[in-house]
mmCIF file as Biopython writes it, N, C-alpha, C and O atoms, coordinates in Angstrom:
data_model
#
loop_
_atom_site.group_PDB
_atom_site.id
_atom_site.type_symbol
_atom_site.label_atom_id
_atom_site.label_alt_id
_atom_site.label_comp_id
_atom_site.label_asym_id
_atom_site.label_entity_id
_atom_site.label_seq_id
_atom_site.pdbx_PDB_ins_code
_atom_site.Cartn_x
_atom_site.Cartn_y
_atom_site.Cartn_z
_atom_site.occupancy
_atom_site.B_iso_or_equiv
_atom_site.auth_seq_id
_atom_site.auth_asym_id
_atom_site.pdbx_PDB_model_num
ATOM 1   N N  . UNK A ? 1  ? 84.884  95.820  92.466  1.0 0.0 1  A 1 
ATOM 2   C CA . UNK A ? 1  ? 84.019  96.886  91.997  1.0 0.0 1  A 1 
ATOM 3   C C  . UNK A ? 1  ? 83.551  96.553  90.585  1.0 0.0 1  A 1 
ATOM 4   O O  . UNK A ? 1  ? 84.296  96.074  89.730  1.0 0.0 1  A 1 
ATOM 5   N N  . UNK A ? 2  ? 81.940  96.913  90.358  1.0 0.0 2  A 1 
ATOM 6   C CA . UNK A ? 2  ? 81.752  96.593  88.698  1.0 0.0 2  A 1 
ATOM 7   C C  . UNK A ? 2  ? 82.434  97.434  87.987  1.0 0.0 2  A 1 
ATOM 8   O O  . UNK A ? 2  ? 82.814  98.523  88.417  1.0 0.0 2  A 1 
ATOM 9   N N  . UNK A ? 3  ? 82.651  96.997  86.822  1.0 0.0 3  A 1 
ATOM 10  C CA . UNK A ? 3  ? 82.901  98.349  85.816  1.0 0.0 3  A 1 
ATOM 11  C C  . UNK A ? 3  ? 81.877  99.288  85.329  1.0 0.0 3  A 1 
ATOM 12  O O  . UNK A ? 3  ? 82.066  100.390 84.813  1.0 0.0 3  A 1 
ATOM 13  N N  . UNK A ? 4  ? 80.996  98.814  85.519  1.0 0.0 4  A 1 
ATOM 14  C CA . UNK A ? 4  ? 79.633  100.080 85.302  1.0 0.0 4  A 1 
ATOM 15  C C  . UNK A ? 4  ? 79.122  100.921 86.258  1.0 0.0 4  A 1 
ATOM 16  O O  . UNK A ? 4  ? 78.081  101.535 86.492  1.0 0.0 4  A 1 
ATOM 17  N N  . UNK A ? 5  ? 80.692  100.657 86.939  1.0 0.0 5  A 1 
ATOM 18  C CA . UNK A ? 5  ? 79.726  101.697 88.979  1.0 0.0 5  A 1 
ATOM 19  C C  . UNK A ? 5  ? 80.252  102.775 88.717  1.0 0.0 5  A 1 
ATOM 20  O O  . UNK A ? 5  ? 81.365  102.768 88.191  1.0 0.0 5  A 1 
ATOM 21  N N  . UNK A ? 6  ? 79.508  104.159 89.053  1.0 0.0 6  A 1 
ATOM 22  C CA . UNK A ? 6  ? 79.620  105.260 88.947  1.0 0.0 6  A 1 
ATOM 23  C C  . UNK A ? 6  ? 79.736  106.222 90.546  1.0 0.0 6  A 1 
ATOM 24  O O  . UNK A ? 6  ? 79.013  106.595 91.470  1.0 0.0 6  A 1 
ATOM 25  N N  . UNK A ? 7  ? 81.614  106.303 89.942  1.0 0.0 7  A 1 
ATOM 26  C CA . UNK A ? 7  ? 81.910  106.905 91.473  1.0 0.0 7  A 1 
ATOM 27  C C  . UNK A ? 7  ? 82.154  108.349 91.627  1.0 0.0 7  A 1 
ATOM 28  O O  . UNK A ? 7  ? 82.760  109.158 90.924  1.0 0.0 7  A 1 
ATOM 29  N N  . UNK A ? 8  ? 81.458  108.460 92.839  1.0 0.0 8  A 1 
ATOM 30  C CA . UNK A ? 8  ? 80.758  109.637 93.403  1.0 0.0 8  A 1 
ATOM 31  C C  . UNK A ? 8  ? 82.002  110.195 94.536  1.0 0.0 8  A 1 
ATOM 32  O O  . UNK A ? 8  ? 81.844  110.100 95.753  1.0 0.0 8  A 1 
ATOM 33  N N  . UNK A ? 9  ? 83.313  110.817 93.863  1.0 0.0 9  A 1 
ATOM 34  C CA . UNK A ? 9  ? 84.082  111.634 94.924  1.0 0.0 9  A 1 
ATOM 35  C C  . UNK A ? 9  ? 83.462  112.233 95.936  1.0 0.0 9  A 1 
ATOM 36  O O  . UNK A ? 9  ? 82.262  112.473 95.809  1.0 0.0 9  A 1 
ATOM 37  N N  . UNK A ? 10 ? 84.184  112.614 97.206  1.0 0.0 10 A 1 
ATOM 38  C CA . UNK A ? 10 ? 83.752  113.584 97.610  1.0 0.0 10 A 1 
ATOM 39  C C  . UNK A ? 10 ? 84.165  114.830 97.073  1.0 0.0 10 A 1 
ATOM 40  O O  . UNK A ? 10 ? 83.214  115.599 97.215  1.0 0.0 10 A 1 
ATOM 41  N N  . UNK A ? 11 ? 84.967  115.318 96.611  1.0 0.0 11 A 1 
ATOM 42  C CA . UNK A ? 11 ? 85.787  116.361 96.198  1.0 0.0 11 A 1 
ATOM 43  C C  . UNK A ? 11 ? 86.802  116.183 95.091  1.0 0.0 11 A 1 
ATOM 44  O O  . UNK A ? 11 ? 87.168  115.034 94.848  1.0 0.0 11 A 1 
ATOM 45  N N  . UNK A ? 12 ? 87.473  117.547 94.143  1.0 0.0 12 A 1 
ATOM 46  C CA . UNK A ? 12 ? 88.564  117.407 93.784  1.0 0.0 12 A 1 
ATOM 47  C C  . UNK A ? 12 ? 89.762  116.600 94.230  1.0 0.0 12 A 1 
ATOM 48  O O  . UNK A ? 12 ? 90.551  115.812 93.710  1.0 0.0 12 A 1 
ATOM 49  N N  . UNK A ? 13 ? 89.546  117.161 95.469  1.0 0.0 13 A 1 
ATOM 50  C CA . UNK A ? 13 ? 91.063  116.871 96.607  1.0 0.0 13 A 1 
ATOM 51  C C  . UNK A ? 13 ? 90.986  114.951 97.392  1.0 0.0 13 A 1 
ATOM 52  O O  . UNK A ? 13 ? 91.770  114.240 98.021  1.0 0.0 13 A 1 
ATOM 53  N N  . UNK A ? 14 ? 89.518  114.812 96.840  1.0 0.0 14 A 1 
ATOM 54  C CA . UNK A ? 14 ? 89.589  113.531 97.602  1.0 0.0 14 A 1 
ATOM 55  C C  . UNK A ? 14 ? 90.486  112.526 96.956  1.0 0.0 14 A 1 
ATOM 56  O O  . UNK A ? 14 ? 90.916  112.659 95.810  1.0 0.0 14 A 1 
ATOM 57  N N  . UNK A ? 15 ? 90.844  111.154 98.020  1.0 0.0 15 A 1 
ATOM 58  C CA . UNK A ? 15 ? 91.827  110.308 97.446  1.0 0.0 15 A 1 
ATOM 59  C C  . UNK A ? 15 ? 91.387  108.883 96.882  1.0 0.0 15 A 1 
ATOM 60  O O  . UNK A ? 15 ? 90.997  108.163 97.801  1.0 0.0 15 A 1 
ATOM 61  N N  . UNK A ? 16 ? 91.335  108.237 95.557  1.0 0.0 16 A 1 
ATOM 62  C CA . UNK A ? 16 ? 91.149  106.922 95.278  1.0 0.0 16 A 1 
ATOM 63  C C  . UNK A ? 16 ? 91.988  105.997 95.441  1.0 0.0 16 A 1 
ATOM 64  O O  . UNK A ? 16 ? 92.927  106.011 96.236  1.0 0.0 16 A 1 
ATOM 65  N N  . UNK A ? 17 ? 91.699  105.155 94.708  1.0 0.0 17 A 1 
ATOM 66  C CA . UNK A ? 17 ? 92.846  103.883 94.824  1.0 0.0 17 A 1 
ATOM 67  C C  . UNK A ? 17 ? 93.076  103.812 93.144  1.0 0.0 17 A 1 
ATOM 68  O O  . UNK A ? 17 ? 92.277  104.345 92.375  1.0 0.0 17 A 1 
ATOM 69  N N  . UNK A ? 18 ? 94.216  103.118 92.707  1.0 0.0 18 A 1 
ATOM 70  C CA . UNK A ? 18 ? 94.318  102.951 91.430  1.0 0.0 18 A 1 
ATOM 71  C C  . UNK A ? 18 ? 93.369  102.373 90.968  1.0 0.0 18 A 1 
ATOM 72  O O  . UNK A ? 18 ? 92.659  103.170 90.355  1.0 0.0 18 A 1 
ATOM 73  N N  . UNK A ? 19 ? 92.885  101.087 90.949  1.0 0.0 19 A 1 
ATOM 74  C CA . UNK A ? 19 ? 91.703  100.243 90.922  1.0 0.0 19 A 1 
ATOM 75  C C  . UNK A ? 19 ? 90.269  101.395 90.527  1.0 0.0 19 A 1 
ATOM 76  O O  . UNK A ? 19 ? 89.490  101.144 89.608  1.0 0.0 19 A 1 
ATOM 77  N N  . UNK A ? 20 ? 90.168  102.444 91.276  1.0 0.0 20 A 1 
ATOM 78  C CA . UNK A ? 20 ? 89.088  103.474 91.236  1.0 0.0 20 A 1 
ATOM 79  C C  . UNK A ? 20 ? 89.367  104.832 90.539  1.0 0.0 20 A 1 
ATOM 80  O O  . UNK A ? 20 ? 88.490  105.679 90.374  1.0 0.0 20 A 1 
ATOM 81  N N  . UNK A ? 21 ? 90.815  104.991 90.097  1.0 0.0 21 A 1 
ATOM 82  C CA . UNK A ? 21 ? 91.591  106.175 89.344  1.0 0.0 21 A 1 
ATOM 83  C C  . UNK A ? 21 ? 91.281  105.078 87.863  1.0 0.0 21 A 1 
ATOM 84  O O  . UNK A ? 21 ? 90.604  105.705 87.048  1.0 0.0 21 A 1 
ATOM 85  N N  . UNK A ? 22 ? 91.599  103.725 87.400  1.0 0.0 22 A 1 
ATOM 86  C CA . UNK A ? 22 ? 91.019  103.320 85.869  1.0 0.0 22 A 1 
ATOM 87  C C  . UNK A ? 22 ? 89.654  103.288 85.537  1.0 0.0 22 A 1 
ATOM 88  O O  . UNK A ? 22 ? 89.151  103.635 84.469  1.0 0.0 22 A 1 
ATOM 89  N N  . UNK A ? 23 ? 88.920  102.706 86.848  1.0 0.0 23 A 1 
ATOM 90  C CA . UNK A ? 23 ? 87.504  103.216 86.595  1.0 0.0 23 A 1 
ATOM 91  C C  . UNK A ? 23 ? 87.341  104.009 85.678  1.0 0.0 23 A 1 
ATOM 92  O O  . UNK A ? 23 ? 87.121  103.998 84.467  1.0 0.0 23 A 1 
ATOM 93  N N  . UNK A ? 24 ? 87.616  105.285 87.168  1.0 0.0 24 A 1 
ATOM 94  C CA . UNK A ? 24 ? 87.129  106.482 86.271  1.0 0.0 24 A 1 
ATOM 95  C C  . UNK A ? 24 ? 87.749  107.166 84.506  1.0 0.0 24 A 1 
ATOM 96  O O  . UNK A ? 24 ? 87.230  108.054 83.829  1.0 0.0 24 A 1 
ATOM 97  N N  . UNK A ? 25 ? 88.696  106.536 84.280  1.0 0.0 25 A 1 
ATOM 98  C CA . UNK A ? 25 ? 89.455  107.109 83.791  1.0 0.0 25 A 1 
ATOM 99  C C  . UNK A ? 25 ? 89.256  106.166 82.319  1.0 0.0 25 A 1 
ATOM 100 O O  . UNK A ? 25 ? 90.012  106.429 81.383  1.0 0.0 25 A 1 
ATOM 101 N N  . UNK A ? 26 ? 88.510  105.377 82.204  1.0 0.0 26 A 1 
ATOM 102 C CA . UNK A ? 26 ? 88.218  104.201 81.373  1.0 0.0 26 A 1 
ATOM 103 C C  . UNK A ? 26 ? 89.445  103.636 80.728  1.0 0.0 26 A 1 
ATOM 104 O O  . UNK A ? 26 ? 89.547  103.594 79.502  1.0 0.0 26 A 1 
ATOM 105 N N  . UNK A ? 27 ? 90.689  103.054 81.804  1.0 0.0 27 A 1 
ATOM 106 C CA . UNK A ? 27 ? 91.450  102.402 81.183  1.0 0.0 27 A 1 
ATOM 107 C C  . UNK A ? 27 ? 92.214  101.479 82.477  1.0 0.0 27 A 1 
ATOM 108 O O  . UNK A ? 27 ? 92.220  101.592 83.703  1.0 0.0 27 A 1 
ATOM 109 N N  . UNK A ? 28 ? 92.657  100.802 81.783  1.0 0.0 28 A 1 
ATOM 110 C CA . UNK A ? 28 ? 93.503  99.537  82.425  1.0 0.0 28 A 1 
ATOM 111 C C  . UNK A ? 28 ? 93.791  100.112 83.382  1.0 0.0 28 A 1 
ATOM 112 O O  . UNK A ? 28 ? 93.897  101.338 83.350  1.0 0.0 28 A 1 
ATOM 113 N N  . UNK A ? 29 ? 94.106  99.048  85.076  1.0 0.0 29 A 1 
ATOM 114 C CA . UNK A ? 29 ? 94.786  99.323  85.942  1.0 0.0 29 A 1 
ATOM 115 C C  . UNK A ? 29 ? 96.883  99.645  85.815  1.0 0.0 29 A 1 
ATOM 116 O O  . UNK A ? 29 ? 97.652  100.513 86.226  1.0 0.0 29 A 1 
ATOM 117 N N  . UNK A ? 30 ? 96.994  98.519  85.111  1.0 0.0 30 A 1 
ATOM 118 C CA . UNK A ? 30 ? 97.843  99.093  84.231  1.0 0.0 30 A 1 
ATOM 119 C C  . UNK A ? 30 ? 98.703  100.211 83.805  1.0 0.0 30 A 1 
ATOM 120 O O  . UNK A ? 30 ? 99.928  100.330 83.814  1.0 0.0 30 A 1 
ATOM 121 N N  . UNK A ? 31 ? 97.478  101.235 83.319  1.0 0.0 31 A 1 
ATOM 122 C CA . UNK A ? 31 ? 97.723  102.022 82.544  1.0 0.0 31 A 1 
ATOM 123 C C  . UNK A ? 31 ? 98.066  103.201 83.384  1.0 0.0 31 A 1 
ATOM 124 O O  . UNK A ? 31 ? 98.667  104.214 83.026  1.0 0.0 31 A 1 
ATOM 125 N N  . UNK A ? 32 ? 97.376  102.780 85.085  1.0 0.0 32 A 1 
ATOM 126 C CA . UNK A ? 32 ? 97.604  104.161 86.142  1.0 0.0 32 A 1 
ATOM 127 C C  . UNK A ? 32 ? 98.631  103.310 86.822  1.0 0.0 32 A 1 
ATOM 128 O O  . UNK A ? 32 ? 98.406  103.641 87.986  1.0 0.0 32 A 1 
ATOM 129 N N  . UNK A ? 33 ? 99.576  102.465 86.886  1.0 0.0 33 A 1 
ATOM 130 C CA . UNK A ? 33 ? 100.677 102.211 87.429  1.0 0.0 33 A 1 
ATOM 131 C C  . UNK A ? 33 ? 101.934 102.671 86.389  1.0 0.0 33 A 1 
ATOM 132 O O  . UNK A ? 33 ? 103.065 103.140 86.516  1.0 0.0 33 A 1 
ATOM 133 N N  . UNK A ? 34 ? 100.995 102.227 85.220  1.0 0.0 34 A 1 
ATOM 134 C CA . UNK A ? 34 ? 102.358 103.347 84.440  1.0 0.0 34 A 1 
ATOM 135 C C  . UNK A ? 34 ? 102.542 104.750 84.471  1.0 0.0 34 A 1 
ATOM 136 O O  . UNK A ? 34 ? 103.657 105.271 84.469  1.0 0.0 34 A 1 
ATOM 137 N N  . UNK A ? 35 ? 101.306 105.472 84.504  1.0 0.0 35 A 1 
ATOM 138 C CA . UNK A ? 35 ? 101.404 106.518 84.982  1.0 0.0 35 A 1 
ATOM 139 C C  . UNK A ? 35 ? 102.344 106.963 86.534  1.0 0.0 35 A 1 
ATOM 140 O O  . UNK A ? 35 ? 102.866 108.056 86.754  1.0 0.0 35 A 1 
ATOM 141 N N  . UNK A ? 36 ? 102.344 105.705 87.484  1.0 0.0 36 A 1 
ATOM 142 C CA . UNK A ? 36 ? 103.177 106.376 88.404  1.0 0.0 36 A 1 
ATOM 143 C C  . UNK A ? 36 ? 104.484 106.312 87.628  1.0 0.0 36 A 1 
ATOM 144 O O  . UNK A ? 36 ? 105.188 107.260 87.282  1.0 0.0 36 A 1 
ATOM 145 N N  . UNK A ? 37 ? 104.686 104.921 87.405  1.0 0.0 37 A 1 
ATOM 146 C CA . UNK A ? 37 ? 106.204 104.328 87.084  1.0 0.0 37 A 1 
ATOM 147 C C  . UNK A ? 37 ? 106.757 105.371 86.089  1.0 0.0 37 A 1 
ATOM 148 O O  . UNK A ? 37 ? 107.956 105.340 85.813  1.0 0.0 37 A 1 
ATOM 149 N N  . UNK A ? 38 ? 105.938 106.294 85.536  1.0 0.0 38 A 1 
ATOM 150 C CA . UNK A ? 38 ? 106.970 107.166 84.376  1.0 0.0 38 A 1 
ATOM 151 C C  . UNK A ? 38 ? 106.669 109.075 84.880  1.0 0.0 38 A 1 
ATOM 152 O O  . UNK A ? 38 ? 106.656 110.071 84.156  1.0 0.0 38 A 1 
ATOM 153 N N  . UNK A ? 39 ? 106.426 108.915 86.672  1.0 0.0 39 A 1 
ATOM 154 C CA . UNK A ? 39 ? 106.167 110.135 87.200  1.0 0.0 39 A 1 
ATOM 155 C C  . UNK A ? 39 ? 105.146 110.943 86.911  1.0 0.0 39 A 1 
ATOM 156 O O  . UNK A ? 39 ? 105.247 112.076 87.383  1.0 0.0 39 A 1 
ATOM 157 N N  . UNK A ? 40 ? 103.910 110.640 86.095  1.0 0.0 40 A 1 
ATOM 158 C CA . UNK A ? 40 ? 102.950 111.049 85.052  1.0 0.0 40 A 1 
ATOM 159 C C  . UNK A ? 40 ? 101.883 111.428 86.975  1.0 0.0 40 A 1 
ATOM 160 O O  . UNK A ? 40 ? 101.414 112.476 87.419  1.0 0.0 40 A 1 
ATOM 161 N N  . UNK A ? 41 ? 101.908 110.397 87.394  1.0 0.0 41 A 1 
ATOM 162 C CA . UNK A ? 41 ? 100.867 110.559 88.859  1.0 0.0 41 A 1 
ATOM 163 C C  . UNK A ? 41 ? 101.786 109.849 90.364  1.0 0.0 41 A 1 
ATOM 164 O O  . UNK A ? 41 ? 102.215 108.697 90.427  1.0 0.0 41 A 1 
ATOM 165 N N  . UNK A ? 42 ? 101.860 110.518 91.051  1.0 0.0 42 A 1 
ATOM 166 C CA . UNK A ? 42 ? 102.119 110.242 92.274  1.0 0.0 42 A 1 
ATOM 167 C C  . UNK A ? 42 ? 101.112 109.916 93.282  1.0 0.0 42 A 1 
ATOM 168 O O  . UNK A ? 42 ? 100.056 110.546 93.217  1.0 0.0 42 A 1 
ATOM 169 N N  . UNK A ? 43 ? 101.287 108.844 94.410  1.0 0.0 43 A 1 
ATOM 170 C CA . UNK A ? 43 ? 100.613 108.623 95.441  1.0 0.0 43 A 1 
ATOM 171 C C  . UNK A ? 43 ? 100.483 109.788 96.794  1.0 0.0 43 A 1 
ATOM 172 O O  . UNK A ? 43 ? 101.416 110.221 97.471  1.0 0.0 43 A 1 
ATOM 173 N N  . UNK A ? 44 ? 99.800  109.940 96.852  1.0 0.0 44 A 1 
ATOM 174 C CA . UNK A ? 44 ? 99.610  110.981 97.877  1.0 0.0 44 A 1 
ATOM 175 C C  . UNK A ? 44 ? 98.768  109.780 99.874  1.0 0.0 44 A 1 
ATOM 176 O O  . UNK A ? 44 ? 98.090  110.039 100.868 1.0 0.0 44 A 1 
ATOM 177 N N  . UNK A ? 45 ? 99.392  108.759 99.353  1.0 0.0 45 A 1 
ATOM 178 C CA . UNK A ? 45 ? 98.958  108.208 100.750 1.0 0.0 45 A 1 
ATOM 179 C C  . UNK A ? 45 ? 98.842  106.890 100.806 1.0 0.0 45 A 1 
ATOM 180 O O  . UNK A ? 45 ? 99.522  106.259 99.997  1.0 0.0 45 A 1 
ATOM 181 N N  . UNK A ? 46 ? 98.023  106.174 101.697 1.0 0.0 46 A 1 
ATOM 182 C CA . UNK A ? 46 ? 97.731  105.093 101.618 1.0 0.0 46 A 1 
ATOM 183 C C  . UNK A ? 46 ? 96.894  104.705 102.315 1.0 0.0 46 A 1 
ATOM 184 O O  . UNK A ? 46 ? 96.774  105.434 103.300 1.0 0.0 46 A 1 
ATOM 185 N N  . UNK A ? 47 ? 95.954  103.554 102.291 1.0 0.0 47 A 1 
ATOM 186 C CA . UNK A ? 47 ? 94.450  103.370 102.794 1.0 0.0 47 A 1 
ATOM 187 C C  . UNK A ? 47 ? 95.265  102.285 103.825 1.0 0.0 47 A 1 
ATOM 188 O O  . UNK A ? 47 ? 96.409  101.947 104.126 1.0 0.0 47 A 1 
ATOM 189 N N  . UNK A ? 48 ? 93.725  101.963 104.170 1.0 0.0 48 A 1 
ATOM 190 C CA . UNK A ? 48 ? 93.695  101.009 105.659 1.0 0.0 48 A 1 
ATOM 191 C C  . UNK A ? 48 ? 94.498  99.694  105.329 1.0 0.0 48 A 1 
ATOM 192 O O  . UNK A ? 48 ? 95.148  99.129  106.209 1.0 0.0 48 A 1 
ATOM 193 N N  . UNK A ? 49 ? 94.442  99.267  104.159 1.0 0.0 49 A 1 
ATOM 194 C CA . UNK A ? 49 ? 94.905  97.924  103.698 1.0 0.0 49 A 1 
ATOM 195 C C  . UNK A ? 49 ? 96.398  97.880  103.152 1.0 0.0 49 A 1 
ATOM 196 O O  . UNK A ? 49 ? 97.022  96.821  103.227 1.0 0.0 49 A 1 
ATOM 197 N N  . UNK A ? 50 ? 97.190  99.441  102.399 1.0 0.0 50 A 1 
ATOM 198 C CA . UNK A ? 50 ? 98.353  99.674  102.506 1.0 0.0 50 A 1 
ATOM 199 C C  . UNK A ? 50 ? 98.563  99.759  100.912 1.0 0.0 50 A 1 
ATOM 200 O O  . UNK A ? 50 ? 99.700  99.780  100.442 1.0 0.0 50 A 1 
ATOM 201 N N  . UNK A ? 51 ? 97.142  99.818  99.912  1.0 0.0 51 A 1 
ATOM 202 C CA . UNK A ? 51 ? 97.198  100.240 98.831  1.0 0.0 51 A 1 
ATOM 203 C C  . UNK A ? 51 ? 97.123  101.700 98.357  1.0 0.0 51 A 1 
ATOM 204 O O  . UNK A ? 51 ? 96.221  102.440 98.747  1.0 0.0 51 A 1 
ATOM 205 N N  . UNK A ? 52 ? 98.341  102.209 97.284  1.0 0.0 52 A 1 
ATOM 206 C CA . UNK A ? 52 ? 98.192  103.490 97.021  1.0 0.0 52 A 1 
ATOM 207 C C  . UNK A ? 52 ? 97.277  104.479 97.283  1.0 0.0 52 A 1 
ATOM 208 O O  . UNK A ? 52 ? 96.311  103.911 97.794  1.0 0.0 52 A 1 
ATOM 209 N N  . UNK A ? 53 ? 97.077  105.613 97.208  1.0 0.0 53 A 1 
ATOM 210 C CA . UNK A ? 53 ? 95.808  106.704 97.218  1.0 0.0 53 A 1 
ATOM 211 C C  . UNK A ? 53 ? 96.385  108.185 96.164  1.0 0.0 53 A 1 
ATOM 212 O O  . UNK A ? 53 ? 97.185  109.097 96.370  1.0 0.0 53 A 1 
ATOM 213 N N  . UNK A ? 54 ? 95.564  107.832 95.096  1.0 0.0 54 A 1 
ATOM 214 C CA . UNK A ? 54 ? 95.954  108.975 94.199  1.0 0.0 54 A 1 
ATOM 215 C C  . UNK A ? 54 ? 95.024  110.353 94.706  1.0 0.0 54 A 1 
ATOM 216 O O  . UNK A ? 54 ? 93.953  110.076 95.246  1.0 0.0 54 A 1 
ATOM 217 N N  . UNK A ? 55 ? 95.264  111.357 94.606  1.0 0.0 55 A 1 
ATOM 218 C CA . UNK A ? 55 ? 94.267  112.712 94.519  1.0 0.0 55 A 1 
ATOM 219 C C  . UNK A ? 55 ? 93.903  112.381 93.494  1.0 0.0 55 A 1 
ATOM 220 O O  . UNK A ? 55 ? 94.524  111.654 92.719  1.0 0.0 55 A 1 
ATOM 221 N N  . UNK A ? 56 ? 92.247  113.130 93.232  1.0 0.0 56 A 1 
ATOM 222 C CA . UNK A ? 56 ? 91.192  112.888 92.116  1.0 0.0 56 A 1 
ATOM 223 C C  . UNK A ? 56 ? 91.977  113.754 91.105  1.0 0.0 56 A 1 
ATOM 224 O O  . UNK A ? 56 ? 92.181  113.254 89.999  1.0 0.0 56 A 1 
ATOM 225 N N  . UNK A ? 57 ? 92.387  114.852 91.330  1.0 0.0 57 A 1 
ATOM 226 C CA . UNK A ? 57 ? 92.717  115.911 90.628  1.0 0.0 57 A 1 
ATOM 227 C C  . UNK A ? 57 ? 93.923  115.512 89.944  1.0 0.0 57 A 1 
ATOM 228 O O  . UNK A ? 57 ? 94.039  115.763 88.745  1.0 0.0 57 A 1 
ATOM 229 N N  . UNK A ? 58 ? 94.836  114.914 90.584  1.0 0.0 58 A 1 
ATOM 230 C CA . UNK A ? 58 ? 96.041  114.202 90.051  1.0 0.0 58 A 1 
ATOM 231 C C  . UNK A ? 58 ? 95.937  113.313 88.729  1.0 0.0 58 A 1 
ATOM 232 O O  . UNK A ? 58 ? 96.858  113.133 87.933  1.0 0.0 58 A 1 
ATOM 233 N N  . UNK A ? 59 ? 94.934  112.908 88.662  1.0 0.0 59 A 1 
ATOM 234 C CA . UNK A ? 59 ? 94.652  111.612 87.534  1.0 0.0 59 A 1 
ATOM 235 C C  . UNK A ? 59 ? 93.890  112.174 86.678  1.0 0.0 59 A 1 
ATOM 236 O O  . UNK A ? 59 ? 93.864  111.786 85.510  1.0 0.0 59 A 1 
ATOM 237 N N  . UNK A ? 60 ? 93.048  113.313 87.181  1.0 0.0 60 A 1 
ATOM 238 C CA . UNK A ? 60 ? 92.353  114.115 85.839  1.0 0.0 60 A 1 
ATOM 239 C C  . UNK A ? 60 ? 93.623  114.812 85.271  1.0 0.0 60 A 1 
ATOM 240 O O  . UNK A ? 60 ? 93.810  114.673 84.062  1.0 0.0 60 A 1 
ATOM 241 N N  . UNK A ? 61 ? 94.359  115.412 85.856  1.0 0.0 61 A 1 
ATOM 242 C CA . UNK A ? 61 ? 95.511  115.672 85.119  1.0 0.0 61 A 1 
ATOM 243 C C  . UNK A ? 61 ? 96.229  114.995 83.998  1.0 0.0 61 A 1 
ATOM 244 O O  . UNK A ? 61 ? 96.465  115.230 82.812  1.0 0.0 61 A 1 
ATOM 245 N N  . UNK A ? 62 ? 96.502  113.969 84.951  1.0 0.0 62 A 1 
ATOM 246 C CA . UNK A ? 62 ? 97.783  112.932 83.982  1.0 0.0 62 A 1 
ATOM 247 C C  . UNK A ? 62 ? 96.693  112.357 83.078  1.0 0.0 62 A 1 
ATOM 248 O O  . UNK A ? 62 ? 97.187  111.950 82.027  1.0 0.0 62 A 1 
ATOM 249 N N  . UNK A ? 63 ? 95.640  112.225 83.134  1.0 0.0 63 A 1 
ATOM 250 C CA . UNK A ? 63 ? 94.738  111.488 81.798  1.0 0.0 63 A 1 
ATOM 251 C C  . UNK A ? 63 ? 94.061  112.473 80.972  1.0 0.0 63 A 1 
ATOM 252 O O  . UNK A ? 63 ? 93.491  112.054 79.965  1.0 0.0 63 A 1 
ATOM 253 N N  . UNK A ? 64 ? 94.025  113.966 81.289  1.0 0.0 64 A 1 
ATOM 254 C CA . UNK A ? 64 ? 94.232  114.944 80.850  1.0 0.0 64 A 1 
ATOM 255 C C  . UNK A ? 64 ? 95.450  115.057 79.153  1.0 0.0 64 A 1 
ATOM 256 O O  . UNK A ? 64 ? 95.199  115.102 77.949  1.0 0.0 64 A 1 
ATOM 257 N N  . UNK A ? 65 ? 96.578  115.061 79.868  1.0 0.0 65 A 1 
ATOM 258 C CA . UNK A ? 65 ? 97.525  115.194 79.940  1.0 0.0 65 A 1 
ATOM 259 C C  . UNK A ? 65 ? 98.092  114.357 78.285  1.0 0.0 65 A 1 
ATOM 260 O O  . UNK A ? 65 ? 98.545  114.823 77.239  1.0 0.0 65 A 1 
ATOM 261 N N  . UNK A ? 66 ? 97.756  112.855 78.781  1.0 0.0 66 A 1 
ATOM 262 C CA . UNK A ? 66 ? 97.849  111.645 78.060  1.0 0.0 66 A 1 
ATOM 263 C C  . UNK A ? 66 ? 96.785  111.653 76.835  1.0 0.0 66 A 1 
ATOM 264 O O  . UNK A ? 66 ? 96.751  111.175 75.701  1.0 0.0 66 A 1 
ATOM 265 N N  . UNK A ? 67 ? 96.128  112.262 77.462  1.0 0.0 67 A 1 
ATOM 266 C CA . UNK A ? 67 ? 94.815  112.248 75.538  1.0 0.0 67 A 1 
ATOM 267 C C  . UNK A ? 67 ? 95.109  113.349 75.286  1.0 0.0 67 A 1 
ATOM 268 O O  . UNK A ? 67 ? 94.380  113.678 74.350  1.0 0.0 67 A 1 
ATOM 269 N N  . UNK A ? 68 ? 95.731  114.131 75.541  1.0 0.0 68 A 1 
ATOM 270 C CA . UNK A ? 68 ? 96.318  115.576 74.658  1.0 0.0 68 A 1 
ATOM 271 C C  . UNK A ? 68 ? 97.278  115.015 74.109  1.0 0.0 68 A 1 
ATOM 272 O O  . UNK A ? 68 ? 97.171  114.962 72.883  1.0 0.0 68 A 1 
ATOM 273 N N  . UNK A ? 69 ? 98.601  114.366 74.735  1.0 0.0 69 A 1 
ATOM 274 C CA . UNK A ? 69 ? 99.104  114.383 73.901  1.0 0.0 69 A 1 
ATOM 275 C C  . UNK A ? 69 ? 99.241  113.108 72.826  1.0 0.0 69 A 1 
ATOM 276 O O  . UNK A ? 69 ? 99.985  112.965 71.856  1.0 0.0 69 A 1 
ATOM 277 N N  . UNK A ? 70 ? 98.018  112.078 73.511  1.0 0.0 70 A 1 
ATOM 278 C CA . UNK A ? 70 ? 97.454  111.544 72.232  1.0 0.0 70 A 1 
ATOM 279 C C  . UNK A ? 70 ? 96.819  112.247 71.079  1.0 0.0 70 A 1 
ATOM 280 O O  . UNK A ? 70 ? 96.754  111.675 69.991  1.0 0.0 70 A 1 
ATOM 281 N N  . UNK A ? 71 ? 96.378  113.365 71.235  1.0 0.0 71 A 1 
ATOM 282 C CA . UNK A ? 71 ? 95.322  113.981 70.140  1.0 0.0 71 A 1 
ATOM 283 C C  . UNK A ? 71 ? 93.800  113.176 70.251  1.0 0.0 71 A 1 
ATOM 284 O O  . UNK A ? 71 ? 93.116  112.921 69.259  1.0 0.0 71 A 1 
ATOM 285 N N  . UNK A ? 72 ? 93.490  112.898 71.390  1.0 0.0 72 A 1 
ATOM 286 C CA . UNK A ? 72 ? 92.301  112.294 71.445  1.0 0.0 72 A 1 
ATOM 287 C C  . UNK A ? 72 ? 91.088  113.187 71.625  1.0 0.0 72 A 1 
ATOM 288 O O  . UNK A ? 72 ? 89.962  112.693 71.684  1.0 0.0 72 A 1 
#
């Protein structure tokens, strides 16, 4: 995926992949595996290929969450 692609959920409730949760979220892939690894976001599934699936709403949260309590 480019980094300049602009993704079009279907919904709150719909599910990405990590890869498409940093996208949006303008940070490292990385940065949303640490988010699982320290309970910050959980997987809610898994796609055809057997990679994670976050809820949209889940990651607006935890990156929510993370620039608050950065003070960003």
């Amino acid at each position: 995926m480019a980094m300049n692609a602009v993704l079009a959920p279907e919904g709150i409730d719909s599910q990405i992949t990590a890869t498409e949760a940093a996208t949006l979220c303008g940070v490292a892939l990385c940065t949303i595996t640490k988010w699982a690894r320290e309970g910050k976001l959980s997987p809610s599934g898994a796609d055809e290929r057997g990679r994670k699936l976050y809820r949209l709403i889940d990651v607006a949260k935890a990156e929510y969450s993370t620039r608050k309590k950065a003070r960003r």
